[in-house]
N, C-alpha and C positions, 0 to 999 in steps of 0.2 A: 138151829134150835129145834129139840123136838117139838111136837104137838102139847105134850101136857105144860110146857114149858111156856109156849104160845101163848094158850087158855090159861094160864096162872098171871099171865101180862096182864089181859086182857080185864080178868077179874081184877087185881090190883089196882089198875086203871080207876075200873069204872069206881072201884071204893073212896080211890082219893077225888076223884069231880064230884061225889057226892059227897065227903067231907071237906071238902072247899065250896060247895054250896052255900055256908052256913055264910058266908064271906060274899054272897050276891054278887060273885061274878057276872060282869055284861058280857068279859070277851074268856074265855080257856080254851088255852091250848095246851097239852099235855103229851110231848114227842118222847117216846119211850127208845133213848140211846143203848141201852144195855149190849146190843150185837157189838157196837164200838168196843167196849168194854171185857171183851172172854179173855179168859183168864187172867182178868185180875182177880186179886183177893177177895174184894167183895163181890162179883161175880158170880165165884166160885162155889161161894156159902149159899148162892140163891138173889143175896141183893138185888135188886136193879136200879138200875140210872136212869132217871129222866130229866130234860129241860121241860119250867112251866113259866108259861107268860099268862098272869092273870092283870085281868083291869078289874078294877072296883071301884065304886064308891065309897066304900069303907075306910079304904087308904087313902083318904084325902086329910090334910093334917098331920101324916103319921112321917117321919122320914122313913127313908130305905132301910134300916134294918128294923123296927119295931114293924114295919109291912111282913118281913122274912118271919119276926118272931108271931103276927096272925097266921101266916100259913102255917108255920113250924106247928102250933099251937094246937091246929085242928087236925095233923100228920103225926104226933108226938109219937104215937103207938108204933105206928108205922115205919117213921123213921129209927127207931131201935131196932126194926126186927124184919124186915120186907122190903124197907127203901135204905139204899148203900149209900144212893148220891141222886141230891137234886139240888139244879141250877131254876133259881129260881129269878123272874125279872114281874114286877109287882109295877101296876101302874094305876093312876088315878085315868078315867075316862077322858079329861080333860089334857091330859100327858101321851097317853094315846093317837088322841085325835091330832095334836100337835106334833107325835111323831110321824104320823102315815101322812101328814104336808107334804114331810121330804122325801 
């Protein structure tokens, strides 16, 4: 990947941990796959692909996909135009804490 290429991740990045902010994550992680990815289609165009494991307390009440449609929600823009592909895993703090038991 060249350099401006890099810097354009990196900016994207940081725009989506600040509009998933809004969403009071305790835990983000946000692993930017896109190398996985050359030459695919969306790729190609610029897209990138990330995996994001967010915990909140927001998502408590909510099932698995209306959590996808909060993140989707505060991405919207993004995801038409900048994000190709995100695998997203959405947890309440409490689901969290009960996964890192095992």
């Amino acid at each position: 990947m060249n350099q401006a290429g890099a810097s354009g991740g990196d900016e994207l990045a940081a725009l989506i941990r600040e509009r998933l902010a809004v969403l009071a994550p305790q835990r983000l992680e946000l692993i930017d796959e896109s190398a996985r990815h050359a030459g695919h289609a969306g790729a190609r165009s610029g897209g990138r692909h990330y995996r994001l494991l967010i915990v909140s307390p927001v998502f408590a009440g909510h099932l698995p996909l209306a959590r996808h449609r909060l993140v989707h929600g505060t991405l919207t823009d993004l995801l038409q135009s900048r994000i190709h592909a995100l695998s997203i895993t959405a947890m309440t703090p409490e689901e969290a804490e009960a996964a890192a038991a095992f």
